[in-house]
C-alpha positions as CSV (number, residue, x, y, z in Angstrom):
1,X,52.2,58.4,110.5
2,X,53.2,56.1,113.6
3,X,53.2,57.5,116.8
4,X,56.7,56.8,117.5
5,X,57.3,58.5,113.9
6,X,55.1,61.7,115.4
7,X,57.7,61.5,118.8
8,X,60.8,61.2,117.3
9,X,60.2,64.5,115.1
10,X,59.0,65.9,118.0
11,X,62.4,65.6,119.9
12,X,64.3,65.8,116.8
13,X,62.7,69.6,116.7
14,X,63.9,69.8,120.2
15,X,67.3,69.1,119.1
16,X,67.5,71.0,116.3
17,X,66.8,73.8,118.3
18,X,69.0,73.2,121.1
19,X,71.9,72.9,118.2
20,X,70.7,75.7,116.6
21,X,71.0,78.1,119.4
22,X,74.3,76.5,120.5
23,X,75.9,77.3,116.7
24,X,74.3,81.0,116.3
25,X,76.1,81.5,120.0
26,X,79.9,79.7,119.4
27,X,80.1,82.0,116.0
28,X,79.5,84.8,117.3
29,X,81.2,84.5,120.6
30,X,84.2,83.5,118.1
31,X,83.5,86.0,115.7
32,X,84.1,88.2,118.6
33,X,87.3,86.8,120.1
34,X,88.9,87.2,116.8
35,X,88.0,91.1,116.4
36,X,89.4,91.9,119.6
37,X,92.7,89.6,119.0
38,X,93.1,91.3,115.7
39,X,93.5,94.4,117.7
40,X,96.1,93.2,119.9
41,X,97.9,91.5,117.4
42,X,98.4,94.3,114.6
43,X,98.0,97.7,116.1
44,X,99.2,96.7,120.0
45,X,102.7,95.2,118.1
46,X,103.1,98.3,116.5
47,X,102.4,100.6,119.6
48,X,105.3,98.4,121.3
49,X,108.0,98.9,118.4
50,X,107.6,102.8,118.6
51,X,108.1,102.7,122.3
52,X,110.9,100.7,121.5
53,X,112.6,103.2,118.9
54,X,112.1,106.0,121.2
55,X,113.7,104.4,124.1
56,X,116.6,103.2,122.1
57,X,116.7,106.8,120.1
58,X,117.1,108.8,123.8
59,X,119.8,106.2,124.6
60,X,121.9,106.9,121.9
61,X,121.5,110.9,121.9
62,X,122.7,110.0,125.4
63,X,125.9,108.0,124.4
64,X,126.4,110.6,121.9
65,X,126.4,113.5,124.2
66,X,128.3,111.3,126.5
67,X,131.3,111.3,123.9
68,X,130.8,115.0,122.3
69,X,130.5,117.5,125.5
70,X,133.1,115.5,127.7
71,X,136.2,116.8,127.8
72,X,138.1,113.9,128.6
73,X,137.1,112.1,125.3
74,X,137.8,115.2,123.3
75,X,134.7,114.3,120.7
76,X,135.9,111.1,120.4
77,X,133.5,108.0,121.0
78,X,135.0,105.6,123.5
79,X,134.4,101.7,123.3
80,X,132.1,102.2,126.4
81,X,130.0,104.9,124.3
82,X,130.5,103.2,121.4
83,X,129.1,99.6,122.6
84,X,126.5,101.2,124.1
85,X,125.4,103.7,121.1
86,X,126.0,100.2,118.9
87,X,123.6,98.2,121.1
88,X,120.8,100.8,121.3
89,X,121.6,101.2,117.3
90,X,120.4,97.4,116.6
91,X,117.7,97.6,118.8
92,X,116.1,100.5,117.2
93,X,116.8,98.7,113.8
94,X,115.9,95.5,114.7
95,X,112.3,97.3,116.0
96,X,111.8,99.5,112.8
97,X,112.4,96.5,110.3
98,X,109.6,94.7,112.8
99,X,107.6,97.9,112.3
100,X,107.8,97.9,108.4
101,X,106.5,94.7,108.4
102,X,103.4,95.6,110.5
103,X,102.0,98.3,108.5
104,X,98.4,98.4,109.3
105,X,96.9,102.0,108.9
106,X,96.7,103.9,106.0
107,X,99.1,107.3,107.5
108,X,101.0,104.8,109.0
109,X,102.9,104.1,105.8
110,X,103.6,107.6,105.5
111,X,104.9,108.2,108.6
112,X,106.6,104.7,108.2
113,X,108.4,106.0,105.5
114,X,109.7,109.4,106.7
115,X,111.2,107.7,109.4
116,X,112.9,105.4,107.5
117,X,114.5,108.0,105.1
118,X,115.2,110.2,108.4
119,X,116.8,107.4,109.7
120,X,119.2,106.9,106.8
121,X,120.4,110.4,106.8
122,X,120.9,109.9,110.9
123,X,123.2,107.3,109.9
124,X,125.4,109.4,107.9
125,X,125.2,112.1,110.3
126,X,126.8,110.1,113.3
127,X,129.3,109.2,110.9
128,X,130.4,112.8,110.6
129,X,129.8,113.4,114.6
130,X,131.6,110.0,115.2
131,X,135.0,111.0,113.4
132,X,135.1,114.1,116.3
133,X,134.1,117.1,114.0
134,X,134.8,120.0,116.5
135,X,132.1,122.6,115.1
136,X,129.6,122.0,118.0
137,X,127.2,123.7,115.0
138,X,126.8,120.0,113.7
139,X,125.2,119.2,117.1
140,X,122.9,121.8,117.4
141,X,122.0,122.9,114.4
142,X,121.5,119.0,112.2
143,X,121.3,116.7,115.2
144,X,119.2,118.1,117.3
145,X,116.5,118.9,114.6
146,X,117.0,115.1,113.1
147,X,117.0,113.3,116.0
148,X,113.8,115.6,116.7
149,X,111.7,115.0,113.7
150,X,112.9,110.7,114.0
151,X,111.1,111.1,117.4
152,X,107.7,113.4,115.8
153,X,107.3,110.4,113.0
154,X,107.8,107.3,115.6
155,X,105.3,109.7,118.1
156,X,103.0,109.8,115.0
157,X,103.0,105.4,114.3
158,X,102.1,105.6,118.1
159,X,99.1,107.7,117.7
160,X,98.2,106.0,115.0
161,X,97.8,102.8,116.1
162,X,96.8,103.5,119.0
163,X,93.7,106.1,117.8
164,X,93.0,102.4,115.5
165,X,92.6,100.6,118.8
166,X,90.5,102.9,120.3
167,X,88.2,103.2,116.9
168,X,88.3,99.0,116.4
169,X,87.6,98.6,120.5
170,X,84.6,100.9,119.7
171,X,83.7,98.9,116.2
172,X,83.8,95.5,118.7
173,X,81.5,96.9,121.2
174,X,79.1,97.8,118.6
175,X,79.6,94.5,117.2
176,X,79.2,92.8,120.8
177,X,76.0,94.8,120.7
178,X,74.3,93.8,118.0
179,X,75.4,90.1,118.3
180,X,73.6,90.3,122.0
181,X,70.6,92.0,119.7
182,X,71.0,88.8,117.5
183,X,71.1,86.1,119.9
184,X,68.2,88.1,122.0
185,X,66.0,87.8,118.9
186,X,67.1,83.9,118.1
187,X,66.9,82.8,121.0
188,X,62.7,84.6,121.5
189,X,62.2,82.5,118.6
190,X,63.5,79.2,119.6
191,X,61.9,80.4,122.6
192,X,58.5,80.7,121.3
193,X,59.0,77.7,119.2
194,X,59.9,75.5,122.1
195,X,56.6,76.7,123.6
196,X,54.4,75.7,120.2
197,X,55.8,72.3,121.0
198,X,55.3,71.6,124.3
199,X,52.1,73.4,123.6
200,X,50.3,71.9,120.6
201,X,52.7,68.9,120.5
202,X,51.4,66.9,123.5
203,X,47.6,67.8,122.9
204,X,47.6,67.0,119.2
205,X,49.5,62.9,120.2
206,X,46.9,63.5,123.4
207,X,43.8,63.9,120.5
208,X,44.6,60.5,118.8
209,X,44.7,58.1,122.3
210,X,41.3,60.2,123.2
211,X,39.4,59.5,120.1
212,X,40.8,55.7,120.4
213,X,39.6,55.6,124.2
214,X,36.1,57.2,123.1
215,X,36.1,54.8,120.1
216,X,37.1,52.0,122.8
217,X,34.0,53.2,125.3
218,X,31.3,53.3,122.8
219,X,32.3,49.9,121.7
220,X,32.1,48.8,125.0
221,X,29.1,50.3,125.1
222,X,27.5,48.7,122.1
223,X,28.4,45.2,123.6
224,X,26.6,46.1,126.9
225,X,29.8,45.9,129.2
226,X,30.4,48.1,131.7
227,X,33.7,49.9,132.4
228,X,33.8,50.8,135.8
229,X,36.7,52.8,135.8
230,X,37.3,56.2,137.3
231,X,40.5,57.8,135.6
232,X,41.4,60.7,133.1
233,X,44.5,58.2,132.3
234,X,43.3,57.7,128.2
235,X,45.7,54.8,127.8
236,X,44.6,53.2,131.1
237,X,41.2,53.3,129.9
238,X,41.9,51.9,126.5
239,X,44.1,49.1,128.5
240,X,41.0,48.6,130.6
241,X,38.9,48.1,127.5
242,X,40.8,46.2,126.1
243,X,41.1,43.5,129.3
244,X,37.4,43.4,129.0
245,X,37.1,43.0,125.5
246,X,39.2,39.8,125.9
247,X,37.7,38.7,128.7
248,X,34.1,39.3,126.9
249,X,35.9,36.6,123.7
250,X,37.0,34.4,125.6
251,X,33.6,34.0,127.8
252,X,31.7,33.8,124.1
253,X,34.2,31.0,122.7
254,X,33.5,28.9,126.2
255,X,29.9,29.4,125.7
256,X,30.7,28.4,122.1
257,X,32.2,24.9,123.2
């Protein structure tokens, strides 16, 4: 094998572990990123829709108390209640359908689904409390306890989710931990690899030019020449040899003619 050859698979194992160690870190720095974003992206969206319902929920038990226990609207919804019920109304909606479509934990569909079948029977409950039914016994005694248990089943998505962000956070620190235990142990190993090359490496090339410059020497020898030359430096040696070798030809091929 060439020497060059014997070089450039030298570096070329340099590379490779340079390119190594660069892969093994981008995956798992990635792998990493995407864990956490997957947390933000499911259970963070459905933490934000319950806040959402529950906000919009109080707002229209407000409108509707607004319109059932003042006297001047007699039980009656006025267009100010009633714009404002209708507007809280689409934004709780409009949050629950986003919140159907983001089921992520297993109890979460349960929950999911009480609400939604609470919610239909809210529906036809306002209708009743909307038309000014005067038996303040609607209010108390089916209101109240609806609107109540809508509020325990958005309360439980919240917990939910956000119990699923605490357990993944915990699942991605163990994760960051053993990827740091990973890359520790890969990158010892390139480590100690790296340090076979630049250790055996340069003494095993350094092995071939000292045998040639002894080779050189005792040749030198055998033709009586002296190499007055005081240098560790194999390849000056050899390059010094090899001057005096030519030198020694040329003197024989003049003595020649």
């Amino acid at each position: 094998m060439k020497l060059s050859t014997k070089l450039s698979l030298g570096l070329g194992f340099l590379f490779f572990i340079i390119f190594a160690v660069e892969i093994a870190g981008s995956y798992y720095i990635q792998k990493l990123a995407k864990d956490s974003d997957n947390i933000l992206k499911d259970n963070y969206d459905s933490i934000t829709y319950a806040k959402n319902m529950l906000s919009a929920l109080d707002e229209m038990k407000s409108s509707i108390e607004g319109a059932y226990f003042n006297p001047a609207n007699n039980k009656k919804f006025t267009e100010n209640n009633s714009h404002y019920f209708e507007t809280n109304r689409i934004e709780f909606e409009k949050n629950l359908k986003a919140e159907n479509s983001n089921i992520t934990e297993i109890q979460e569909q349960d929950y999911a689904g009480t609400l939604n079948g609470d919610y239909n029977l809210y529906l036809k409950l306002l209708e009743v409390i909307k038309k000014g039914a005067d038996d303040n016994a609607i209010y108390f005694n089916e209101f109240l306890p609806l609107n109540t248990k809508l509020k325990k089943s958005i309360t439980s998505i919240y917990d939910v989710n956000l119990q699923a962000v605490v357990r993944k956070s915990q699942i991605t620190q163990q994760d960051a931990g053993n990827m740091i235990r990973i890359m520790a142990i890969i990158g010892a190993v390139c480590i100690f690899l790296a340090f076979c090359y630049f250790r055996y490496f340069p003494f095993y090339i350094s092995i071939t030019i000292s045998y040639l410059a002894d080779k050189m020497k005792e040749l030198l020898k055998d033709k009586n020449i002296a190499l007055d030359i005081q240098s560790n430096d194999e390849a000056l040696v050899m390059l010094s040899a090899i001057n005096l070798l030519k030198n020694d030809c040329a003197k024989k091929e003049k003595q020649v003619v």
